[in-house]
C-alpha positions as CSV (number, residue, x, y, z in Angstrom):
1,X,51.0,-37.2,-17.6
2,X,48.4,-40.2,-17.6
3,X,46.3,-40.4,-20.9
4,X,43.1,-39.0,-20.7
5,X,44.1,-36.7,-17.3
6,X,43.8,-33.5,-19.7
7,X,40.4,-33.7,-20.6
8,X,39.5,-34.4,-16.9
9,X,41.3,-31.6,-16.0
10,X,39.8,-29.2,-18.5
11,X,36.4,-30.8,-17.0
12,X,36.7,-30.1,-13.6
13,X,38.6,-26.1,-14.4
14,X,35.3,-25.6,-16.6
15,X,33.0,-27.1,-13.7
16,X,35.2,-24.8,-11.3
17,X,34.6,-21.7,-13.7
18,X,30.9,-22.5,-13.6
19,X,30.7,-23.0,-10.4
20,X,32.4,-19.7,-9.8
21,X,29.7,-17.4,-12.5
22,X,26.8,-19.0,-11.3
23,X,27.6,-17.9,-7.0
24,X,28.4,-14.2,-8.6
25,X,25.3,-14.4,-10.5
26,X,23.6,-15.5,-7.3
27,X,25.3,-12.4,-5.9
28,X,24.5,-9.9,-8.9
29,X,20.8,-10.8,-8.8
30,X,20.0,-10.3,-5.4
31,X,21.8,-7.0,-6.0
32,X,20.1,-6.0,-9.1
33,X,16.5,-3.8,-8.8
34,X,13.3,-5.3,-9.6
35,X,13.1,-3.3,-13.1
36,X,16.5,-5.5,-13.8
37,X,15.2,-8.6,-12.5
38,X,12.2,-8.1,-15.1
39,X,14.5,-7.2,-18.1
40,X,16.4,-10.4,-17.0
41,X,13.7,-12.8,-16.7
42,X,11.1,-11.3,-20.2
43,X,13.9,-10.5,-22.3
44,X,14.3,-13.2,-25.2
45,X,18.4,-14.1,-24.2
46,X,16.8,-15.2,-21.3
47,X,15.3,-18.6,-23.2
48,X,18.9,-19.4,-24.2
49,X,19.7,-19.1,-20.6
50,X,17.2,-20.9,-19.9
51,X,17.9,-23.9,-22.5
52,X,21.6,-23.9,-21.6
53,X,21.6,-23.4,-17.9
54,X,17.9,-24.7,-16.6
55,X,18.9,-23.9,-12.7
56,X,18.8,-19.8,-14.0
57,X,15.8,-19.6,-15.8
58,X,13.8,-21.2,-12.6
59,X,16.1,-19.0,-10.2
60,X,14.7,-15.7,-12.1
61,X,11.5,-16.9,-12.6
62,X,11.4,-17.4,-8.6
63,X,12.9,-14.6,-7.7
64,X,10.8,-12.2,-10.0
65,X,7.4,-13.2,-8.5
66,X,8.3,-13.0,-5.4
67,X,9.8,-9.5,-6.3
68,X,6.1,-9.2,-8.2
69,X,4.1,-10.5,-4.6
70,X,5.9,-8.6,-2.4
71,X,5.2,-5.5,-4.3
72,X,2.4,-3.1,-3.0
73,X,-1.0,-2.8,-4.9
74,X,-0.5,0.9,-5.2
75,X,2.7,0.8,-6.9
76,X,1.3,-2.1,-9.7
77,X,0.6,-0.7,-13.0
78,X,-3.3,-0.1,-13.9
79,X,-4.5,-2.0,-16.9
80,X,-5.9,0.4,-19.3
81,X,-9.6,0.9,-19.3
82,X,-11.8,0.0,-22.4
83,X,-13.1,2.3,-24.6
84,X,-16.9,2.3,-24.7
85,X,-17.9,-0.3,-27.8
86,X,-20.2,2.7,-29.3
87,X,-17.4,4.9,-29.8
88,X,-15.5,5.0,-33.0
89,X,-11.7,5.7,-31.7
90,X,-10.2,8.0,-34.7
91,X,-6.8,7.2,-35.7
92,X,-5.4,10.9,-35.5
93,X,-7.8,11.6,-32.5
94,X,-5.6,12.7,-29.2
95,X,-6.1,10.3,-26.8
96,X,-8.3,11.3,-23.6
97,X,-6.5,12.4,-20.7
98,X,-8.1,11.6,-17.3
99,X,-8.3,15.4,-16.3
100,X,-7.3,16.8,-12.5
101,X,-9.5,16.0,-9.6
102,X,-11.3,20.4,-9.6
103,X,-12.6,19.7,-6.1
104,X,-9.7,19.7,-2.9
105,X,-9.5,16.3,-1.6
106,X,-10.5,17.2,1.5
107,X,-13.9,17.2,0.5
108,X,-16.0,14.3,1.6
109,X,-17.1,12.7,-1.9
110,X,-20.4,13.7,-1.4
111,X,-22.3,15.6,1.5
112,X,-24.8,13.7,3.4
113,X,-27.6,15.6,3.4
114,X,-28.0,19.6,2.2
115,X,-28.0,21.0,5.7
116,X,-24.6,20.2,6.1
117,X,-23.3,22.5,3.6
118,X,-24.2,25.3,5.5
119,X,-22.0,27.1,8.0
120,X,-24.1,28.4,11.8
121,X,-25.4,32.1,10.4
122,X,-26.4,30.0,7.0
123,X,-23.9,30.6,4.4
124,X,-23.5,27.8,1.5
125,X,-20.3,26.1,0.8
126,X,-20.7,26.8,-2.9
127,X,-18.0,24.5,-4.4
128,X,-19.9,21.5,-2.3
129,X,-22.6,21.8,-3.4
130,X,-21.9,21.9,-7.2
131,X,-20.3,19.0,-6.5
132,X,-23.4,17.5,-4.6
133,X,-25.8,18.6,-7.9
134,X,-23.1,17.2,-10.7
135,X,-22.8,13.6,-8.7
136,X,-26.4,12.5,-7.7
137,X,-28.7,15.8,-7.8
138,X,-30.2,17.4,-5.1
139,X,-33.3,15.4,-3.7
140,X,-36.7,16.3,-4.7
141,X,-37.5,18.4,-1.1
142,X,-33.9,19.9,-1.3
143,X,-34.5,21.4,-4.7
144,X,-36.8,24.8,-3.8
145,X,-33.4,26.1,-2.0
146,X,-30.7,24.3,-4.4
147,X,-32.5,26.2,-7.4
148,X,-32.4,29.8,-6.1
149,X,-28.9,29.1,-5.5
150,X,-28.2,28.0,-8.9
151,X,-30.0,30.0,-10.9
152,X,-29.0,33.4,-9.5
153,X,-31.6,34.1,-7.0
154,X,-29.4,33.7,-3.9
155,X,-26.1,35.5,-3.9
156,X,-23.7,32.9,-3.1
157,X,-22.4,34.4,0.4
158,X,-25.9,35.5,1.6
159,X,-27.1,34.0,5.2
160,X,-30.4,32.5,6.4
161,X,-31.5,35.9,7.6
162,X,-30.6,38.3,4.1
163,X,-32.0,35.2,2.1
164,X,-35.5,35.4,3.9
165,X,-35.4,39.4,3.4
166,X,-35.0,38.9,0.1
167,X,-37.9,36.8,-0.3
168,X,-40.1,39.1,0.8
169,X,-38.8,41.8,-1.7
170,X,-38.8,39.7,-4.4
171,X,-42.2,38.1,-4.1
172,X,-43.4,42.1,-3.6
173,X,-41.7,43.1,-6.6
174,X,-43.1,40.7,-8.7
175,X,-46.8,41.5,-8.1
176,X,-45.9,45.3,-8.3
177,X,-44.5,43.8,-12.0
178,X,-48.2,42.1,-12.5
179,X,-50.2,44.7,-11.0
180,X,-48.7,47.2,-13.6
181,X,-48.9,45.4,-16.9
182,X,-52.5,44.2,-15.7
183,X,-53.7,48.0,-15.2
184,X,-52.2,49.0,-18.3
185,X,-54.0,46.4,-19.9
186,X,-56.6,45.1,-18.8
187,X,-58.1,43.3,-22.1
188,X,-55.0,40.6,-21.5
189,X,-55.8,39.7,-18.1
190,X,-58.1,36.5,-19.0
191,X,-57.1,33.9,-21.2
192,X,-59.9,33.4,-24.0
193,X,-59.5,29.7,-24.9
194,X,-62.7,28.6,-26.9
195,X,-64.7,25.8,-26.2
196,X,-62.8,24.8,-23.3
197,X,-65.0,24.8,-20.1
198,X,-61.9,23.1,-18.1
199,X,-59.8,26.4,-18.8
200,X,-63.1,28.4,-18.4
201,X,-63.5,27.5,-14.8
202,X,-59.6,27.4,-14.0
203,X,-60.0,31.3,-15.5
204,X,-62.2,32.2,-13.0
205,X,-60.9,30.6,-9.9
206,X,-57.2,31.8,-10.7
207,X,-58.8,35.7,-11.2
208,X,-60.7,35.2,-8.2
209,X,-57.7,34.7,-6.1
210,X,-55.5,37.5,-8.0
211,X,-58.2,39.6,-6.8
212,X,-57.7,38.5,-3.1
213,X,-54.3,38.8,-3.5
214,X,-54.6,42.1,-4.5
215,X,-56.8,43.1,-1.8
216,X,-54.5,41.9,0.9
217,X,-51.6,43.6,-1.0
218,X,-48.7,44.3,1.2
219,X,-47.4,48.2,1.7
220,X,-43.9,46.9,0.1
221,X,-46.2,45.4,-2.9
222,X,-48.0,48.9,-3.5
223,X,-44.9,50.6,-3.5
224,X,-43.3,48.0,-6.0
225,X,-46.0,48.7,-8.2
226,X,-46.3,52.7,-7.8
227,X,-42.5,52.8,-8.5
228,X,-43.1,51.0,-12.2
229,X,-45.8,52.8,-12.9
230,X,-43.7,54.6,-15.2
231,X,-42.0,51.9,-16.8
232,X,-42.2,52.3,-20.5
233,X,-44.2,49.4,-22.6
234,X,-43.9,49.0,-26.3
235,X,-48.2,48.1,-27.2
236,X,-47.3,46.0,-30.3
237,X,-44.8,43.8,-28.6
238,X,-46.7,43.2,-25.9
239,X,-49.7,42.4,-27.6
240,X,-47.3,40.3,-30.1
241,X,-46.1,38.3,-27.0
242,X,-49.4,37.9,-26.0
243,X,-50.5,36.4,-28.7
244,X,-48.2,33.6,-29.1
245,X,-48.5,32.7,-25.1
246,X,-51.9,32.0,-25.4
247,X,-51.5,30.3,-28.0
248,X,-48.8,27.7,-26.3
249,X,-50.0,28.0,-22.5
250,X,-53.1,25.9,-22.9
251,X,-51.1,22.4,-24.2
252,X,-48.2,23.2,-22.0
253,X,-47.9,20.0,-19.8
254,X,-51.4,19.5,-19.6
255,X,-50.7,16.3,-18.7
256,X,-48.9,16.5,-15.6
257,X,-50.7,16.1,-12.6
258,X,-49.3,19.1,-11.2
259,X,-51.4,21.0,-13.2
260,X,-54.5,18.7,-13.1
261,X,-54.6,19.0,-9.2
262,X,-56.2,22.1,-9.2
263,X,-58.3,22.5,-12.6
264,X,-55.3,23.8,-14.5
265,X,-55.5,27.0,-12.5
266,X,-51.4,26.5,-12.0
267,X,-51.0,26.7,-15.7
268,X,-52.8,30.4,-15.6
269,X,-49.7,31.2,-13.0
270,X,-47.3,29.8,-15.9
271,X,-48.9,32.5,-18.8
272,X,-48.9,35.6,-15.8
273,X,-44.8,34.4,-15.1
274,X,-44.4,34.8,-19.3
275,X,-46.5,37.7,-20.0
276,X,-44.2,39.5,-16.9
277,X,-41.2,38.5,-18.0
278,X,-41.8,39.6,-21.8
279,X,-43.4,43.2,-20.7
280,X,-40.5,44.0,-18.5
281,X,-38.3,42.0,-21.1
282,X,-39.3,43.7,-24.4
283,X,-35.7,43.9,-26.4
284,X,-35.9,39.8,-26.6
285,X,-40.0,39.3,-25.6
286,X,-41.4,35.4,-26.1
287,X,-39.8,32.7,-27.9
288,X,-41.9,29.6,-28.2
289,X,-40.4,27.0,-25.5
290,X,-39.9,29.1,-22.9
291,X,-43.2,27.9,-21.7
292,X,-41.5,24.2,-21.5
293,X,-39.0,26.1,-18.9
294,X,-41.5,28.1,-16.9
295,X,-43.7,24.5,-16.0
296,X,-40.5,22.8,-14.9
297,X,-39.7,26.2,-12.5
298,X,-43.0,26.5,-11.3
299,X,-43.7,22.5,-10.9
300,X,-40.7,22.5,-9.1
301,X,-40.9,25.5,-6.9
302,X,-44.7,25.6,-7.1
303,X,-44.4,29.2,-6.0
304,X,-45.2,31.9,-8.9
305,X,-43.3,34.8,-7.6
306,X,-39.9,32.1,-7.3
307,X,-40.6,30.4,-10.5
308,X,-40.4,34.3,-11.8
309,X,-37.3,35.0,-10.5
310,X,-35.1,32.0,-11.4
311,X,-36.7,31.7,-14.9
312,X,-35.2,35.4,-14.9
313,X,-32.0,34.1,-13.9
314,X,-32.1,31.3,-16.5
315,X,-32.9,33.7,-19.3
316,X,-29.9,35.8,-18.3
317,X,-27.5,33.5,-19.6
318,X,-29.4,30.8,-21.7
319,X,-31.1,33.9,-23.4
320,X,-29.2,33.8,-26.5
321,X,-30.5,30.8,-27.5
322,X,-33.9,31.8,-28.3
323,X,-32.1,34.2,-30.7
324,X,-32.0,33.1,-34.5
325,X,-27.7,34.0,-34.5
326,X,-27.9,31.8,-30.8
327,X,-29.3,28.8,-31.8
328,X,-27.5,28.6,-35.4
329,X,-24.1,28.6,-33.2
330,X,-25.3,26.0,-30.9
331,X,-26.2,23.9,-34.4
332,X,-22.8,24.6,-35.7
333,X,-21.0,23.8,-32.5
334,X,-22.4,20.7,-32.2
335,X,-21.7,19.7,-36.1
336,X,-17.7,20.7,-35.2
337,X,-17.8,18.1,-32.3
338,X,-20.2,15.5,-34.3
339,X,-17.5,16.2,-37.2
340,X,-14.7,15.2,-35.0
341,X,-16.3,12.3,-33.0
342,X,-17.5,10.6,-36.4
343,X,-16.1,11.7,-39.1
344,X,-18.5,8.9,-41.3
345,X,-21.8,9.8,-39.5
346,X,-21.3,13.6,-40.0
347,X,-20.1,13.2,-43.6
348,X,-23.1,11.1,-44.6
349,X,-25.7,13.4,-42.5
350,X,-24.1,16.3,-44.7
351,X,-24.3,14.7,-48.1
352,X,-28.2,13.2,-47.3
353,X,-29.7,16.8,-46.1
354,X,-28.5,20.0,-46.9
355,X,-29.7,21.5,-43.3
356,X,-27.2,19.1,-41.6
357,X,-28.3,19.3,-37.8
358,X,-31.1,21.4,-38.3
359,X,-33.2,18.3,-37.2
360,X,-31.9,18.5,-33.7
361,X,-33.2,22.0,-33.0
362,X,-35.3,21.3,-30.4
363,X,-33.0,19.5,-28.4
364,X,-30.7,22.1,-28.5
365,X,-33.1,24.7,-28.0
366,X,-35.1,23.1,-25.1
367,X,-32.6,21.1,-23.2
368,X,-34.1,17.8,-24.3
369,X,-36.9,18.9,-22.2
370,X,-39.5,17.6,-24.3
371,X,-37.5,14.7,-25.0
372,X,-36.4,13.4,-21.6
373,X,-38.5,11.4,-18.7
374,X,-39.3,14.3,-16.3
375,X,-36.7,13.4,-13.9
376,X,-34.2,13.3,-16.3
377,X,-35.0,16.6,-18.0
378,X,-34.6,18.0,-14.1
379,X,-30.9,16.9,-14.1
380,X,-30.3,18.3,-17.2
381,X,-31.3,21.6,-16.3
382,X,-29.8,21.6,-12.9
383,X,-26.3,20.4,-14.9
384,X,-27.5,23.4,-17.3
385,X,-27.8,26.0,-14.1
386,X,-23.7,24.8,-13.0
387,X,-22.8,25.6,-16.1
388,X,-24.3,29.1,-16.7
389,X,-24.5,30.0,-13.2
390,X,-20.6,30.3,-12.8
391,X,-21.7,33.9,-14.4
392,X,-23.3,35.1,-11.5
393,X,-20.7,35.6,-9.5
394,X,-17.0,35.0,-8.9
395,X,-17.7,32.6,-6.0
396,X,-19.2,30.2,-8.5
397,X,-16.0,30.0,-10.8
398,X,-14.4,28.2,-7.8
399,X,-12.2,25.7,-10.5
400,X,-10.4,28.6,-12.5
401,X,-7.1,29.4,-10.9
402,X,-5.6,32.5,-10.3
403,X,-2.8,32.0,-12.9
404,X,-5.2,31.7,-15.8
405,X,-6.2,34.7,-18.0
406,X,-9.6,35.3,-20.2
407,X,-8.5,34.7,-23.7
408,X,-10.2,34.5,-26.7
409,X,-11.3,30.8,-27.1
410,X,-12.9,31.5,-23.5
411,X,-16.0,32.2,-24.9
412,X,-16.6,29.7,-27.4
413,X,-15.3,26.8,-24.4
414,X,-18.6,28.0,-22.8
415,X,-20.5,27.3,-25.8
416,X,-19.7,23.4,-25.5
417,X,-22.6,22.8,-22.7
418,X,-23.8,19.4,-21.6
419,X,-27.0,19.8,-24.0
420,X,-24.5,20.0,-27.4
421,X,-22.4,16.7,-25.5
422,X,-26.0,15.4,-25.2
423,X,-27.1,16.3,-28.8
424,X,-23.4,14.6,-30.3
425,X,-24.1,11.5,-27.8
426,X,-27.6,10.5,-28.5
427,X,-26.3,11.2,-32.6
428,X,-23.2,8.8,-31.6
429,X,-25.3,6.3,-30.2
430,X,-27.8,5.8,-33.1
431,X,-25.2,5.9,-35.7
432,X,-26.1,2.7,-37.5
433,X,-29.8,3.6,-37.7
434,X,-28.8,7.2,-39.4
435,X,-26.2,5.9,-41.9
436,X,-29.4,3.7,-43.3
437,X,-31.3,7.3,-43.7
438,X,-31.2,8.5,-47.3
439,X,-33.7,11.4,-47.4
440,X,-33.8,14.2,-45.5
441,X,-37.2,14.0,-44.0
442,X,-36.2,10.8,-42.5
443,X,-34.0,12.9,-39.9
444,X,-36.8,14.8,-38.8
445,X,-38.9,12.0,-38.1
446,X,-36.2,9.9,-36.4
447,X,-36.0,13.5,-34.0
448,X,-39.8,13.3,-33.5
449,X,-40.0,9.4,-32.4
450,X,-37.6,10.1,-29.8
451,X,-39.7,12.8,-28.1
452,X,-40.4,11.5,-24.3
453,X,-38.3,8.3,-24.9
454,X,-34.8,9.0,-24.2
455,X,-33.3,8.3,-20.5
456,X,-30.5,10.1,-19.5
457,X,-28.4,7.0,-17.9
458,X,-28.3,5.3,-21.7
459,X,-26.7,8.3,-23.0
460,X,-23.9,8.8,-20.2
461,X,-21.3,6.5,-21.2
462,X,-21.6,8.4,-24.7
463,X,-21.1,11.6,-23.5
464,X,-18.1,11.2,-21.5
465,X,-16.5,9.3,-24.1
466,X,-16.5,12.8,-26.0
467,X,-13.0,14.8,-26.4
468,X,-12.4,17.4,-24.5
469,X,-13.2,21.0,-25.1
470,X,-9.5,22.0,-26.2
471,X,-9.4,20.0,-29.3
472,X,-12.1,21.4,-31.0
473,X,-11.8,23.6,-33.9
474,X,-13.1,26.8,-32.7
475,X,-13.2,28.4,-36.3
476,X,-17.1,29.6,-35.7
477,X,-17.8,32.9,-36.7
């Protein structure tokens, strides 16, 4: 054997040998699945490959993105979405979970106008329009019909034809309601307001046309009101709620022109809907604010006897909160979510004022009606009416499935309405002016400035940041 011919030899076996791994390689990677081909081409032995043998480290790189390209869009991972940058992430806070879609997919995103949700004899598609209220709100023509649906007026399977019947019932009903409590006494039918002459001469208009209304009574109305003629009345409540609704009526959205149009005879219609609901309502009578309620029903109805009947239906399930055990719940509920949300906002609001929360009564207690633009505090109450008007009927509870069972933390879920994620948000999102407070007083005053300033799309990103109900700690007595 020649010198040197080993060493060539070994050379061109080794170059053979090479030759040889890198066409099974060729082979193995066209084989492999895409997941492989990634571990391949990210994991850190693929560098040494890479120094050692350049051709592989360009062969996976190639081969990956066109793996990558030829992927569909659908099947590409989504890139997390940020957190909003008011919202303090807590370090043993469960993540959110994006929660399941309630509504069937079938369901157009939203309906195109009202009348479409609507079958031919009349009857409402009730999931629909939830949906339609919760997305963008019902428009301002649309809302007469939306709001007997929401707050109990209309049963949710009634047609065009029982719905009109009704009507006329109602609206009979109620001025057989007025017609008693007026003849039993007949000292409260007038507002006195002194030194007022613009309430003096919207006094006499509105009793001038009571008494025409009366006159022109219908049969159904007469019988309406001979049929209560026995109702019992308790004199000292009724002359208690009196009291304190002529008190509020005369500075209850004065302002609006609503109520100017007509030389605030439309605000008389607000104190005749409050004096007949607390007569015929004696066990909880009148609660200063439900004044604020009755002007957004009647504004937006601008019908007495249908203002009536869905404030009714409001006060059947928001009720409670005019009650002193009522609205220290709602006060606590919202300190266990502000506790769990902000652990350093709630902690100093605690250690500056004894009453904690007590500064956000009136939110919680009105619906940020007082506190919202006018629009605003309409969406809040419709959002308000979806929530408690799932206790009207079945039909309304159209996202519970059939599986689940009424348990005990039922009731307290219910508590956490959108006012209380409202209440936590507009907290949340004025943190770094609150932690500055060091007196109590300086709560209450920070609650007063924002009274007619807040909007309602500022405060949206806040309030969906907020946990879900189940990870609340429902220890509330």
């Amino acid at each position: 054997m020649y010198p040197g011919t080993w060493p060539s030899l070994a050379l061109q076996l080794f170059l053979y040998c090479l030759h040889f791994f890198r066409k099974w390689l060729e082979v193995f990677i066209q084989s492999a699945k895409p997941r492989t081909l990634r571990i391949l081409g990210l994991a850190p032995c693929a560098k040494v490959l890479g120094l050692l043998l350049p051709w592989l480290s360009s062969y996976l790189r190639s081969t990956i993105m066109v793996d990558i390209k030829s992927k569909p869009s659908w099947k590409r991972n989504k890139e997390p979405q940020k957190s909003h940058p008011k919202t303090r992430v807590l370090k043993n806070a469960v993540p959110l979970k994006k929660s399941p879609p309630k509504y069937p997919e079938s369901l157009p995103s939203t309906p195109d106008s009202l009348e479409s949700l609507f079958d031919s004899v009349g009857r409402l598609d009730i999931p629909r329009l939830r949906r339609m209220v919760y997305q963008k709100g019902p428009e301002a023509g649309e809302r007469k019909l939306v709001w007997k649906f929401l707050f109990g007026v209309y049963p949710p399977n009634s047609t065009a034809e029982e719905r009109k019947a009704l009507d006329t019932k109602l609206e009979a009903y109620y001025h057989g309601m007025k017609w008693t409590w007026r003849a039993r006494y007949p000292h409260a039918t007038r507002l006195r307001v002194p030194a007022d002459e613009d309430f003096a001469m919207a006094i006499d208009k509105y009793e001038v046309l009571q008494t025409q209304i009366r006159k022109n009574a219908s049969p159904l109305e007469r019988l309406a009101e001979n049929r209560l003629q026995s109702h019992p009345f308790n004199d000292q409540l009724f002359r208690k709620a009196q009291k304190y609704i002529d008190a509020d009526v005369p500075r209850t959205d004065r302002h609006r022109s609503y109520f100017q149009e007509e030389g605030l005879v439309k605000l008389l219609s607000v104190r005749e809907i409050l004096i007949t609901y607390t007569a015929f309502h004696q066990d909880l009578g009148y609660c200063q604010g439900m004044n604020d309620f009755v002007s957004r029903f009647l504004e937006t109805l601008d019908s007495e006897a249908d203002a009536f009947w869905c404030f009714v239906g409001f006060m059947q399930w928001a009720g409670r909160n005019f009650t002193a055990e009522g609205i220290k719940r709602k006060i606590r509920i919202s300190e266990e979510l502000l506790r769990l949300v902000d652990p350093e906002l709630s902690s100093h609001i605690e250690k500056v004022s004894k009453e904690k929360l007590l500064f956000c009564l009136r939110w919680l207690l009105l619906c940020f009606q007082r506190d919202l633009q006018h629009q605003d505090a309409l969406r809040v109450l419709e959002i308000r009416g979806l929530e408690g008007g799932k206790g009207n009927s079945s039909t309304w509870d159209h996202s519970k499935t059939e599986d689940e069972e009424v348990t005990e933390w039922w009731a307290p879920q219910k508590d956490l309405t959108f006012d209380v994620l409202l209440c936590v948000a507009v907290l949340v999102q004025n943190r770094d002016q609150l932690l500055s407070f060091h007196h109590a007083n300086d709560f209450f005053l920070f609650s007063q400035r924002l009274q007619g300033k807040l909007k309602l799309n500022t405060l949206r990103g806040e309030e969906k940041e907020l946990p879900p109900p189940k990870h609340l700690p429902w220890g509330l007595g």
